[in-house]
C-alpha positions, 0 to 999 in steps of 0.5 A: 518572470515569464522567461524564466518560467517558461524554460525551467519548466521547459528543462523540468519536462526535459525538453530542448528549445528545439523539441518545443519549438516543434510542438509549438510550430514554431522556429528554435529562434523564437523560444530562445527570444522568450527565454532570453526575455526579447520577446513575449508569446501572444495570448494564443501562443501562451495558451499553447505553451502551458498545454505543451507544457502540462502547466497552467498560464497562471503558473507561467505567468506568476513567480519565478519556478526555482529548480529543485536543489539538493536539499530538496532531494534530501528532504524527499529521500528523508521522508521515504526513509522515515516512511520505509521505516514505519512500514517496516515497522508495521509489518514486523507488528503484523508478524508478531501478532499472525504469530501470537493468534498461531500460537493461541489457535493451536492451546485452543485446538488441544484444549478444546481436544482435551475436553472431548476426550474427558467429556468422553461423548456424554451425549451417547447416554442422553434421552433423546425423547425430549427434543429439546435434547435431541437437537442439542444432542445432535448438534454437540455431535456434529460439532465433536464429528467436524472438530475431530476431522478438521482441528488436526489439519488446522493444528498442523497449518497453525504449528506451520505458520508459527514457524514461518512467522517466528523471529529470523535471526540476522 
């Protein structure tokens, strides 16, 4: 078990007998005798090997680590498959709905316009000595005052980001 461990391990970091052996300051020769079950490490020298190894003792010592077949490979490649596909999938969903709020920003945009032109600045008729009426007054000012100067650049970046996110036909 331990011999068996300590070279597929040893293969899975893709090391050679010989580079361990230099990490361990031992000779090639004695990482062959563990590998081949002739001898065992002392408990220092194990200690060493799972440090060089990244690996805990007990995983050297415990059960025989078999090396990763194809199934394997195809079981990971299957799951990165299904996960490329979901987050295809969110970003298609993300798309849509950019494009839908695009959409509902630019019918809000025009009909927020439509009524400041059949309202027709109604606040220029009201009497401001209630001043109830002129802080009112002079808010639905301000409002009609930013919306009329920034509702057409935001109109025009809604009508270009609706282009961007529209379908691509393939």
């Amino acid at each position: 078990m331990l011999n068996e461990n300590i070279k597929t391990i040893r293969k899975s970091k893709g090391l050679s007998q010989e580079e361990l052996a230099i990490k361990l300051n031992v000779v090639r020769q004695t990482v062959s005798k563990w590998e081949n079950g002739l001898s065992v490490p002392d408990s220092d020298m194990l200690i060493s090997i799972s440090e060089v190894l990244e690996t805990p003792v007990s995983t050297l010592l415990g059960e025989t680590i078999v090396a990763s077949k194809a199934d394997d490979l195809k079981a990971i490649s299957e799951k990165l498959e299904v996960i490329n596909l979901q987050l295809a999938q969110r970003k298609t969903t993300r798309r849509k709905t950019l494009h839908w709020l695009l959409i509902a920003l630019c019918a809000a945009i025009v009909t927020i316009f439509s009524a400041l032109v059949v309202l027709n600045s109604p606040y220029l008729g009201w009497n401001y000595n209630d001043p109830e009426t002129a802080v009112f007054g002079a808010a639905f000012h301000a409002f009609e005052y930013l919306f009329v100067r920034l509702a057409p650049i935001i109109f025009i970046g809604a009508i270009v980001g609706i282009f961007l996110t529209r379908k691509q036909e393939r």
